[in-house]
C-alpha positions in Angstrom: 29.1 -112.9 -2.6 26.5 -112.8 -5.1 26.9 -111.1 -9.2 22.9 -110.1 -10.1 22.8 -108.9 -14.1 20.0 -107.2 -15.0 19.9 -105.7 -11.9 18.3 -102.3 -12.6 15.3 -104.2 -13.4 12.2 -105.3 -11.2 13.4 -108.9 -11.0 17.0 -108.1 -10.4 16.7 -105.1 -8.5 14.4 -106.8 -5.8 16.9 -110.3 -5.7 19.7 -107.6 -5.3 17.7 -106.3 -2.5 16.8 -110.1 -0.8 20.6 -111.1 -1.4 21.7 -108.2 0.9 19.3 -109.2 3.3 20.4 -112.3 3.4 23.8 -111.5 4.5 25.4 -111.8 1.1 27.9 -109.0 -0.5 26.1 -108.0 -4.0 27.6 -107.3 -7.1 25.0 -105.4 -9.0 25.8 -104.9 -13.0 23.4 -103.2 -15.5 24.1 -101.6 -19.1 21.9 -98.9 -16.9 23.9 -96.4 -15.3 20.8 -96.2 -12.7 22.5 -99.8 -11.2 24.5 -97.6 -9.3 21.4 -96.7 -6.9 20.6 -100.4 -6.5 24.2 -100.7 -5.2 24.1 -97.8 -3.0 21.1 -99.0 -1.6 22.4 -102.9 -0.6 25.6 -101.6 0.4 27.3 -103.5 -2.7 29.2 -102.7 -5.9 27.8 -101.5 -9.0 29.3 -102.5 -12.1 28.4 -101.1 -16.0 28.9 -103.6 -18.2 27.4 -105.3 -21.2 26.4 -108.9 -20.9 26.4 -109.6 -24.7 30.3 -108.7 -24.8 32.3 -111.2 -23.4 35.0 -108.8 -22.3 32.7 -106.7 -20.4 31.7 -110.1 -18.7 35.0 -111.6 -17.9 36.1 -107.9 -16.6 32.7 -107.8 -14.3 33.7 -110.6 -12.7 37.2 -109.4 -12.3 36.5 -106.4 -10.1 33.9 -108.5 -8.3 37.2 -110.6 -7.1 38.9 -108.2 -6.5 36.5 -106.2 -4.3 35.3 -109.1 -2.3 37.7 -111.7 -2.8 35.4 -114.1 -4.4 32.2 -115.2 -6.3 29.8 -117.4 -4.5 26.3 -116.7 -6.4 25.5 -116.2 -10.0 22.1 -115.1 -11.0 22.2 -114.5 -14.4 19.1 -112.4 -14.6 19.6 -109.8 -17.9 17.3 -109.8 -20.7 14.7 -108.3 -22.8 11.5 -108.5 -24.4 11.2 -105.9 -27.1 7.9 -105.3 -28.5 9.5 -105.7 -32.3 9.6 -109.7 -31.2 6.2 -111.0 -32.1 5.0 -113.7 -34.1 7.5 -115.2 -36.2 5.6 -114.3 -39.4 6.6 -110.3 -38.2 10.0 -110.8 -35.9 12.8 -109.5 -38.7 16.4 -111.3 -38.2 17.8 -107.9 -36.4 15.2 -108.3 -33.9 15.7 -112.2 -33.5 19.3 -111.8 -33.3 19.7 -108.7 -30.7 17.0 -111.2 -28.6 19.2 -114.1 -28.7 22.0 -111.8 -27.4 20.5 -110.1 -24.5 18.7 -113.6 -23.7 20.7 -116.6 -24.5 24.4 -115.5 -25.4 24.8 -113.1 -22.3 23.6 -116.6 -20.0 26.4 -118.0 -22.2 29.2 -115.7 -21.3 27.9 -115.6 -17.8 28.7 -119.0 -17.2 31.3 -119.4 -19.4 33.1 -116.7 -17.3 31.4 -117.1 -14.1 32.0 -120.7 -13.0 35.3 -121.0 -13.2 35.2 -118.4 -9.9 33.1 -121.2 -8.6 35.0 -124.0 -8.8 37.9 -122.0 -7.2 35.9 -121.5 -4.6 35.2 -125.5 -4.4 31.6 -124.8 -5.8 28.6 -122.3 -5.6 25.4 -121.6 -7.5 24.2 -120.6 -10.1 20.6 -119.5 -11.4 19.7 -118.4 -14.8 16.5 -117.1 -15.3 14.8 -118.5 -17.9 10.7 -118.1 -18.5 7.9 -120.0 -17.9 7.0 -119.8 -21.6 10.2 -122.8 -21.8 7.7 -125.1 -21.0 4.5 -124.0 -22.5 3.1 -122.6 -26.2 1.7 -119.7 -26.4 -0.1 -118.2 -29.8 0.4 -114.5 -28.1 4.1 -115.2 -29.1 7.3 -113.3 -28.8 8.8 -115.8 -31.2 12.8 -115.5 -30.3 12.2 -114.2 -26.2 10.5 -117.6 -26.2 13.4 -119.6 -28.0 16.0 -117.9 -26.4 14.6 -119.2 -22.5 14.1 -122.5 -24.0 17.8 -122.3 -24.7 18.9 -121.0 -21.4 16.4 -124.0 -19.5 18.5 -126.7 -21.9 22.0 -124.9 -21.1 21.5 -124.6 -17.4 20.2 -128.1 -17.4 23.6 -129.1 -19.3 25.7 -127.2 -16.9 23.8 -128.3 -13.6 24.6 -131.7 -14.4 27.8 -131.2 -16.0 29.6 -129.5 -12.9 27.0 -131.8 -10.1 30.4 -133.4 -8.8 32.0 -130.5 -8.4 30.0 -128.1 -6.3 28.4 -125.9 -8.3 24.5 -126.2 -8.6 22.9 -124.6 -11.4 18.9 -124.2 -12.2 17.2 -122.4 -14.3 14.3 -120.0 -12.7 11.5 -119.6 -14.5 8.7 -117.2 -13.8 5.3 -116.8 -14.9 4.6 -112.9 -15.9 6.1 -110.4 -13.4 4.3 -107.3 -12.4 7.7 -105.2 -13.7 8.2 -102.2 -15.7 8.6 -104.3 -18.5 5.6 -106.5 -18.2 3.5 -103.0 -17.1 4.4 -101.5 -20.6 3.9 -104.7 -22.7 0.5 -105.8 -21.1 -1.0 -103.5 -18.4 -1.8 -100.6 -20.9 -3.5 -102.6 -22.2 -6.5 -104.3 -19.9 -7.5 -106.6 -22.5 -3.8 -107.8 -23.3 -3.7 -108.0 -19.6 -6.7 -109.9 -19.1 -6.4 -112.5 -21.9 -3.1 -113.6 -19.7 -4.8 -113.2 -16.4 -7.4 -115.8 -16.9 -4.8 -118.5 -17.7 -2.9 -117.6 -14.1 -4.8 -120.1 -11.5 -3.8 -117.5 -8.4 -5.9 -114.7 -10.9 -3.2 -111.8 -10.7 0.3 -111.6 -12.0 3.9 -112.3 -9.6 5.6 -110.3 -7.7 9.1 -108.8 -8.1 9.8 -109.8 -4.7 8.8 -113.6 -4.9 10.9 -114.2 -7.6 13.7 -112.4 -5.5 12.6 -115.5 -2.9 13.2 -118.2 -5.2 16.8 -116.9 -6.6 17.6 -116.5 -3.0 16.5 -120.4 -1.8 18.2 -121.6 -5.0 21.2 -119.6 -3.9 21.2 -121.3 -0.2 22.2 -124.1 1.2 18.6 -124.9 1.8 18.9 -125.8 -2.1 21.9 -127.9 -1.7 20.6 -131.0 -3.1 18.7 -129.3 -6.2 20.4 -128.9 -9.7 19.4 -129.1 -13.1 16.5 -127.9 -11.9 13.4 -126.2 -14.4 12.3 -124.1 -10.9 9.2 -122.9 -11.9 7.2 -119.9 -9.8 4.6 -119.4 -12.1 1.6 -119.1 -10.2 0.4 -122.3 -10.9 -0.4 -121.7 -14.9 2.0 -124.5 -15.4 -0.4 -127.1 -14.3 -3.2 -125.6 -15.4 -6.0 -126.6 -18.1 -9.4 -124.5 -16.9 -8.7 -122.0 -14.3 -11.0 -120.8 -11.2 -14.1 -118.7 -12.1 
C-alpha cells in the first residue's frame, strides 16, 4: 500500500496513477479537495490533510491503516514553489518560512510519522522528492525552494542509512524541471524564461509527469532492493552537463 502527498499535482497525481497500475492500494492526500478525483480514479482513498501539521500527518496515516491494514510505500511528494521565493536579496522571511514548511518540515513529519508503519511491517520504502537544484547552483534562484530540497536530500540520506538494517529503504528523488502545472505557470508563459532553462537540459525539452511516476515506482519495488541513501536523480541529463547539444 502506498501514501502519495501532493497528489493533486502533476508529479503525484501521475505516481498515484503508476502505483495503481502496479498493483499497489493508493492512499492519495492533498490540502486540494480535487484529490478526491485522483482517488476515484485509482480505485484508492483520498485523504485531506495538511502536511505542515503534524496532526493531520499522523491522522493520514491512521486511516490509511485502518483502510488497508498497512503502509508499505511512502512518497513524500508535497511542495511548493511560489513565485514570492526569488533571489534571496527579494524572498521576505514569511515567504522563506511558509517554503520551508510545505518543503522540508512536511518531509519531516512524513517520516517522522510514516516509518514507524514501516518498521511494523518489517521494512518498506520510502522516497522523498527532493530537486535537482540539491545538487546544482543556479543564479535564476528560488532562494528557500532550493534550500529546502537540499534539506530533504541530507535528511533522506540520514534516514536511508539510519533505518538500512532494518528494512526500510529511503532515497531521495530528484527531478530536473517537470512539464506540470506548476512549472507551466512559472516558466512556459514565458518562452524566454522557458528557453534560458531549456538550453542547459542535454535531452532539449523538459520531463515528463509520467517518468518521474517511473522512478518513484522502481524506487518503491523490490527491483530497488539494494538502493538507499540514494540522491536518484532523473534530470535529463543537466546534471552532468557543461555545454549542451546544438
Amino acid at each position: 500500500m502506498a501514501v502519495v502527498t501532493g497528489a493533486a499535482g502533476g508529479i503525484g497525481r501521475a505516481s498515484a496513477r503508476r502505483f495503481a497500475a502496479e498493483g499497489a492500494r493508493v492512499v492519495a492526500v492533498d490540502v486540494a479537495e480535487r484529490v478526491e478525483e485522483v482517488a476515484d480514479e485509482v480505485g484508492g482513498l483520498a485523504v485531506v490533510a495538511d502536511v505542515t501539521d503534524g496532526r493531520d500527518v499522523a491522522s493520514m496515516y491512521a486511516r490509511a491503516v485502518e483502510a488497508f491494514g498497512g503502509i508499505d510505500i511512502c512518497f513524500n511528494n508535497a511542495g511548493i514553489a511560489p513565485p514570492e521565493d526569488d533571489s534571496i536579496l527579494l524572498t521576505d522571511e514569511a515567504a522563506w518560512s511558509r517554503v520551508q514548511a510545505a518543503n522540508l518540515t512536511s518531509v519531516y513529519l512524513c517520516c517522522r510519522h510514516g516509518i514507524p508503519h514501516l518498521l511494523e511491517r518489517g521494512g518498506g520504502s520510502v522516497i522523498n522528492t527532493a530537486s535537482f537544484v540539491a545538487v546544482l547552483g543556479s543564479a535564476t534562484s528560488q532562494i528557500s525552494y532550493t534550500a529546502s530540497k537540499g534539506g530533504v536530500l541530507a535528511m533522506s540520506r540520514e534516514l536511508g542509512v539510519q533505518f538500512a538494517r532494518q528494512g526500510v529503504r529511503v532515497n531521495a528523488l530528484c527531478p530536473g524541471p517537470v512539464d506540470t502545472p506548476l512549472l507551466r505557470e512559472l516558466f512556459a508563459k514565458d518562452p524566454e524564461r522557458a528557453a534560458r532553462r531549456l538550453v542547459h537540459v542535454p535531452m532539449g525539452r523538459f520531463g515528463r509527469p509520467e517518468e518521474i511516476a517511473a522512478a518513484a515506482a522502481f524506487l518503491a519495488s523490490d527491483d530497488a532492493s539494494f538502493i538507499t541513501a540514494a540522491t536518484f536523480l532523473v534530470d535529463g541529463g543537466i546534471h552532468g552537463a557543461y555545454v549542451t547539444p546544438l
